[in-house]
C-alpha positions as CSV (number, residue, x, y, z in Angstrom):
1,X,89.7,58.4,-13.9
2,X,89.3,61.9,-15.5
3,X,85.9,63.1,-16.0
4,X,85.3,63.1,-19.7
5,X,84.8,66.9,-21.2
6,X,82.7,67.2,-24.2
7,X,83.5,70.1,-26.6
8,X,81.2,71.4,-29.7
9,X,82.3,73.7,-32.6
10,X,81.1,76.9,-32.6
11,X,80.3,78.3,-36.2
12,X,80.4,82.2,-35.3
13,X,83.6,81.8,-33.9
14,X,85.1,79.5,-35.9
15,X,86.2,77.6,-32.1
16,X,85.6,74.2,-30.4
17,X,84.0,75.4,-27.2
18,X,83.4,73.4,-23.9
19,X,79.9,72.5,-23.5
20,X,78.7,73.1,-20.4
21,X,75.0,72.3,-19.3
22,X,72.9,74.3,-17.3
23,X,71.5,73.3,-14.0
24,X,68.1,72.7,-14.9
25,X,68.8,70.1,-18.1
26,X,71.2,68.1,-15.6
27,X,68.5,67.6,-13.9
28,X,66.4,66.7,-16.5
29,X,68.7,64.2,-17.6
30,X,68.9,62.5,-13.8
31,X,65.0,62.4,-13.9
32,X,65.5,60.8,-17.7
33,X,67.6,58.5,-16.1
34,X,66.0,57.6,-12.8
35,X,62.6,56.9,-15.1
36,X,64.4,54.5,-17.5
37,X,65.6,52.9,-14.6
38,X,62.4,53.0,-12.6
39,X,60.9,51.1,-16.0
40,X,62.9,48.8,-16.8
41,X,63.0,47.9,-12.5
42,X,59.2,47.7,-13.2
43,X,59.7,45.6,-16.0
44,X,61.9,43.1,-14.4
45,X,59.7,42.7,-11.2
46,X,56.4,42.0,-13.3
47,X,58.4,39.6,-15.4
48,X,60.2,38.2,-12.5
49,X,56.7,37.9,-10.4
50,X,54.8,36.6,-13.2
51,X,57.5,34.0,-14.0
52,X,59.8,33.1,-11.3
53,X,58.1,31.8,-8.1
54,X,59.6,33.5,-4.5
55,X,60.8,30.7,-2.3
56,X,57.9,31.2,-0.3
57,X,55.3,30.3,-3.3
58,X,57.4,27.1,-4.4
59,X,57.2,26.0,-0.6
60,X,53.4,26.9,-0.8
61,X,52.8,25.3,-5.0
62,X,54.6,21.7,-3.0
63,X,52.1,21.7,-0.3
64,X,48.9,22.4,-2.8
65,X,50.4,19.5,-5.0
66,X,50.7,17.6,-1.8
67,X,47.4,18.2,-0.6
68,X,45.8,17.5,-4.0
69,X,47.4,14.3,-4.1
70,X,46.4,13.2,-0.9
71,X,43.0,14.3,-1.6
72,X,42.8,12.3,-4.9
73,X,43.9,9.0,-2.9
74,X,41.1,9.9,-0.3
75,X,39.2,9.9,-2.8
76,X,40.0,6.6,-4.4
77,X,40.1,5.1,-0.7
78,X,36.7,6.3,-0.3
79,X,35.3,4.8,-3.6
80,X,36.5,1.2,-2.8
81,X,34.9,1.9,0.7
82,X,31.9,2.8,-1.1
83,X,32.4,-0.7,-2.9
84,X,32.8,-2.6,-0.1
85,X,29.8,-1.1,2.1
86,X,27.8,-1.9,-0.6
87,X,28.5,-5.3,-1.4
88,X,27.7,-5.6,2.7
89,X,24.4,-3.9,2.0
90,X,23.4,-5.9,-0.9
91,X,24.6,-8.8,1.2
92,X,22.3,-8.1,4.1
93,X,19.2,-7.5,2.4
94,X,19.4,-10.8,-0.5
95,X,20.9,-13.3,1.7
96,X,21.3,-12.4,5.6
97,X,18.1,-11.0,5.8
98,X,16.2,-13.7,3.5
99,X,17.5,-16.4,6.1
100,X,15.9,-14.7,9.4
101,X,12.4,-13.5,7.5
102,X,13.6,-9.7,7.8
103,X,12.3,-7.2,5.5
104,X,15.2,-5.9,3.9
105,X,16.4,-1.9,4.7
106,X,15.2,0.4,1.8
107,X,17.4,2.7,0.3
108,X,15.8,6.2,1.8
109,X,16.9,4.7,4.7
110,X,20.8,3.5,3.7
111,X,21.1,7.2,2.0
112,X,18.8,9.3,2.6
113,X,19.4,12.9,4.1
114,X,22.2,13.2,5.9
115,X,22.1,17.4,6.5
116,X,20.5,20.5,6.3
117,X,20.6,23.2,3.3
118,X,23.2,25.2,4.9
119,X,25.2,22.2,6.3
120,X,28.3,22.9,3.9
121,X,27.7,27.0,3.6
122,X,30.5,27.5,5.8
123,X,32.5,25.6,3.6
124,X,31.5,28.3,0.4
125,X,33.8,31.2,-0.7
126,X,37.2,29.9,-1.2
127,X,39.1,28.8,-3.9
128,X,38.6,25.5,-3.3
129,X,35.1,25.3,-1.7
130,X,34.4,22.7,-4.5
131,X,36.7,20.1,-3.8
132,X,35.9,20.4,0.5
133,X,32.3,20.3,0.3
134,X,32.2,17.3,-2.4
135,X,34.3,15.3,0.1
136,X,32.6,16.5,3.1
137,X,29.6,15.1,1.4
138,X,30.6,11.8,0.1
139,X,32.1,11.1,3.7
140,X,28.5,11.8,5.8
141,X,27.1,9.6,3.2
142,X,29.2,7.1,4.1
143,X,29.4,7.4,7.4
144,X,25.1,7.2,7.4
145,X,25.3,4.2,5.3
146,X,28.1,2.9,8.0
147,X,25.7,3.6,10.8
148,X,23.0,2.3,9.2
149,X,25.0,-1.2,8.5
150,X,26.0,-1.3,11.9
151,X,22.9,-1.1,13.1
152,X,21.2,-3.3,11.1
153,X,24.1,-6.1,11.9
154,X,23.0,-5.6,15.8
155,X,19.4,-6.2,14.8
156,X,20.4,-9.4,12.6
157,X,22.6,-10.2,15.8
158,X,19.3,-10.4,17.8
159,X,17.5,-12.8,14.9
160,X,20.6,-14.7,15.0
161,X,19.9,-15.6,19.2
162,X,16.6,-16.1,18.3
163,X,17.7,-18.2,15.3
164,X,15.8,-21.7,17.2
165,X,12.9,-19.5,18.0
166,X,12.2,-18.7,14.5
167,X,12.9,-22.0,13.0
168,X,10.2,-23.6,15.4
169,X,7.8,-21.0,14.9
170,X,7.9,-21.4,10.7
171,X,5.4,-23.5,9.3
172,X,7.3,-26.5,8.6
173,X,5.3,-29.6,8.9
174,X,1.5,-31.1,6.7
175,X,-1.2,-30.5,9.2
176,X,-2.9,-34.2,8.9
177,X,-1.1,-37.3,8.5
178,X,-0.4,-37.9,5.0
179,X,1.1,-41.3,3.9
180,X,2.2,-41.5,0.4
181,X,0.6,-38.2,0.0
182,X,-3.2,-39.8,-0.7
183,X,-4.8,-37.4,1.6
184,X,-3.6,-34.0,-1.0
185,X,-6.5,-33.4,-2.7
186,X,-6.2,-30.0,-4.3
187,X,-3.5,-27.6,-4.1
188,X,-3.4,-23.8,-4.0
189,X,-4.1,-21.5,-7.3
190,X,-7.0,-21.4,-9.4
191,X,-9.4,-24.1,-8.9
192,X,-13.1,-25.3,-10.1
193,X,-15.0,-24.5,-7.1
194,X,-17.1,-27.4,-6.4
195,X,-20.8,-25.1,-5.9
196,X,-20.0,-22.2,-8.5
197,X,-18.3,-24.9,-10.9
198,X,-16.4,-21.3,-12.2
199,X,-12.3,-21.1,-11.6
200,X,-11.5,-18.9,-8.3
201,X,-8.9,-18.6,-6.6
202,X,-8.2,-21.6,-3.9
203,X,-5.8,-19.7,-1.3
204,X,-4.5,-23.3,0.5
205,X,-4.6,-26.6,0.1
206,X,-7.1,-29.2,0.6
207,X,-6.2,-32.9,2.6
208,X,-8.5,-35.6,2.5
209,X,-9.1,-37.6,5.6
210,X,-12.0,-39.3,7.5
211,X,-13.6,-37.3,10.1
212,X,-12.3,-37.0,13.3
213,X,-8.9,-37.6,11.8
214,X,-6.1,-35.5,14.1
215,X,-5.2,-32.1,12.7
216,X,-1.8,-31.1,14.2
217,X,0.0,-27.4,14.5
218,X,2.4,-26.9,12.0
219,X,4.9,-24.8,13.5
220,X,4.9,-22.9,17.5
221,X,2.8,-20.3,18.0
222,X,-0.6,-18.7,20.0
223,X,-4.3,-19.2,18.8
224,X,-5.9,-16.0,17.6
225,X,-9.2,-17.6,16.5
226,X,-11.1,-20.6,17.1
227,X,-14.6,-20.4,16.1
228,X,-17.0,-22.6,16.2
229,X,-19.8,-22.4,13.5
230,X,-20.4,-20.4,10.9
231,X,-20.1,-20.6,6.3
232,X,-17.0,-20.4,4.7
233,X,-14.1,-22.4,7.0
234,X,-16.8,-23.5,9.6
235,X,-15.2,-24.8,12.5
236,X,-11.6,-23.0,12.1
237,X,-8.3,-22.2,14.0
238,X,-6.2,-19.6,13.0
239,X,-2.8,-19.9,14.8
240,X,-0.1,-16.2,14.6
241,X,3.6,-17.9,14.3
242,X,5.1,-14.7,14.9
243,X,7.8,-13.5,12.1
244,X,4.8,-12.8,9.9
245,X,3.7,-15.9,9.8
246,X,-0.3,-17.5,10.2
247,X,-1.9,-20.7,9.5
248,X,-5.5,-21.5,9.1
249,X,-6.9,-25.1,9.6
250,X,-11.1,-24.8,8.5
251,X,-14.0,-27.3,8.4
252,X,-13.3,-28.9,11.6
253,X,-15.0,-31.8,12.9
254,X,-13.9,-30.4,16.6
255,X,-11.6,-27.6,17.9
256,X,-9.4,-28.8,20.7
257,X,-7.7,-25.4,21.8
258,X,-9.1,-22.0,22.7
259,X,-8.1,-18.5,21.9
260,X,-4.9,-17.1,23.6
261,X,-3.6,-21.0,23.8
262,X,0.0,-21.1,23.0
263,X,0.4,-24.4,21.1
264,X,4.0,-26.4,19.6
265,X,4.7,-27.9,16.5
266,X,2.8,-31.1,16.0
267,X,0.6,-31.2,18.8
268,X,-3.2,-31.6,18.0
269,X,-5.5,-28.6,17.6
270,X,-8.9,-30.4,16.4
271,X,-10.2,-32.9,14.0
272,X,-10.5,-33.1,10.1
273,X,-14.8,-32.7,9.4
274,X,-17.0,-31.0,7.2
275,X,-18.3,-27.6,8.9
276,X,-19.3,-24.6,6.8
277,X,-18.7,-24.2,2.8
278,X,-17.6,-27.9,2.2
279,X,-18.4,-30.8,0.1
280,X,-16.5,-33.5,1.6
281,X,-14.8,-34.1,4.7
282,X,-11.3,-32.5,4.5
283,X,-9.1,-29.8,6.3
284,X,-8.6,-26.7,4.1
285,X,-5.0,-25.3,5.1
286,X,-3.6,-21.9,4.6
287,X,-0.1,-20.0,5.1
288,X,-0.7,-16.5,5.4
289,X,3.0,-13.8,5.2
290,X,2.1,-11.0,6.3
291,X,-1.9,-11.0,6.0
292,X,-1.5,-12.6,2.5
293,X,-1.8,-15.9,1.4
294,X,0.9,-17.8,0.0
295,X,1.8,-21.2,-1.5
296,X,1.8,-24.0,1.4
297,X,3.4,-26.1,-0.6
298,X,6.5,-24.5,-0.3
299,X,6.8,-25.5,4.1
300,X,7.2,-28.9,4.3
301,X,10.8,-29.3,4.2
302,X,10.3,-31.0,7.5
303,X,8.2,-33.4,6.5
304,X,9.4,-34.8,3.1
305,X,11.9,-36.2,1.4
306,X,13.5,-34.4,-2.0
307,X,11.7,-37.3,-3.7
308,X,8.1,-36.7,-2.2
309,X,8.7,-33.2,-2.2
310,X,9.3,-33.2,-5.7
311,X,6.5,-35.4,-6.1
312,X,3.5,-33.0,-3.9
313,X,4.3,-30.2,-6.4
314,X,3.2,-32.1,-9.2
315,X,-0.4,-33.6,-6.9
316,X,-0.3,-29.6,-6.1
317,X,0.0,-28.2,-9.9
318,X,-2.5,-30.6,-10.9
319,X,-5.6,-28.2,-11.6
320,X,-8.7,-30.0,-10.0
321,X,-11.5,-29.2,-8.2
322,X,-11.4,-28.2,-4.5
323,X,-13.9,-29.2,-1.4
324,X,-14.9,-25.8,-0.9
């Protein structure tokens, strides 16, 4: 194809002339050019970058959507874990650990620290420091509360073996003989006291019998105390169950066993009488849990029918006067 020629009418000599351009403006037209094109290149790659993922960043956009999605149903799977482990905590501390007498597992222990300041600082600095460090988190909290479960089930494992242990050791049966229940003479709670004549606090309860009647052990154990003399219980026996548990038998007639004695359900300690603060001959019995006092009333499962049961928490209620 012919190279086009552009001509120009010259007014001083009435001519079309050729135009010809010098050396210097042909180059300033290539730089013009080059520019424009350099532009508009520039342009099209900001647009293009900005716009229009590379193959490379659409392979790399798939695996962040990939990996956020698999994070989100970590996430869910670790909430209903979360569930689960505690609905096994809750569990063990209201109902496993009730039946064996076990104090239930606070929660400073189930979640309490699991790590140092700078545990996750490692993780910090990247775009998504957020999302790694929450997880990492959430995951030693669960895997502490794990631990924590797991060891507590060994420990509820042991109390399990020693299941027949603990059931002989509990208080379980009245400490006299008490047919038709005519020998429950005042129960525990506030109570006239029979010298003061003022309502105090009567921390057992108080059986009628004639002296010398057999006082028996309510439940296995070893004898801490048996004194002999004294106010207050007067001749007295105090027996440690184990578990938490004590008894206290006072105002003896006679003590039958000595200190360090290890001594079974039902087999005879002393003898109902009338030693130190009493006014009447009568055993005054107590159930201590852990050093307190609490209601006997509520251990002789062994001994009663639902009937008479039912029937020594009314005699108990009743608000008397105690022996002493």
């Amino acid at each position: 194809m012919a190279k086009k020629v552009k001509y120009f009418y010259n007014t001083h000599t009435l001519k079309y002339e050729k135009v010809e351009l010098s050396i210097g403006r042909r180059l300033l037209r290539i730089a013009g050019y080059l520019a424009s094109v350099a532009v508009f290149a520039s342009i099209v790659m900001i647009l293009a970058y900005t716009y229009i993922d590379s193959p490379k960043e659409k392979r790399l956009k798939r695996e962040i959507d990939n990996l956020t999605l698999q994070y989100d149903l970590i996430k869910d799977r670790m909430k209903i874990m979360e569930v689960v482990l505690n609905d096994l905590e809750d569990r063990d501390d209201n109902i496993y650990r009730v039946i064996f007498e076990a104090e239930p597992i606070g929660n400073d222990v189930r979640k309490g620290g699991y790590g140092g300041i700078n545990k996750y600082k490692a993780l910090e600095g990247y775009d998504y420091s957020e999302i790694m460090i929450e997880s990492t988190k959430k995951l030693d909290q669960v895997a502490k509360q794990m631990y924590v479960q797991s060891k507590s089930y060994d420990d509820l494992l042991k109390e399990v073996k020693n299941k027949n242990k603990l059931l002989a050791s509990i208080p379980a049966i009245q400490p006299v003989a008490n047919r038709k229940l005519k020998a429950m003479a005042s129960g525990y709670g506030y109570r006239i006291h029979p010298v003061y004549k003022t309502s105090k606090m009567h921390t057992g309860m108080d059986f009628t019998a004639k002296i010398g009647t057999p006082i028996y052990a309510t439940g296995d154990g070893y004898v801490i105390t048996a004194d002999g003399g004294g106010r207050g219980y007067g001749n007295h026996v105090v027996i440690n169950h184990g578990y938490g548990y004590q008894t206290l038998y006072g105002h003896m007639s006679r003590i039958k066993i000595r200190r360090g004695q290890s001594v079974k359900r039902g087999e005879i300690i002393g003898y109902v009488g009338n030693t130190g603060t009493s006014t009447a001959p009568h055993l005054h019995y107590e159930v201590r849990k852990g050093g307190r006092p609490i209601n006997p009333v509520n251990f002789y499962y062994n001994d009663l029918t639902p009937l008479e049961y039912e029937k020594m928490l009314k005699i108990s209620a009743t608000a008397n006067q105690s022996f002493d």
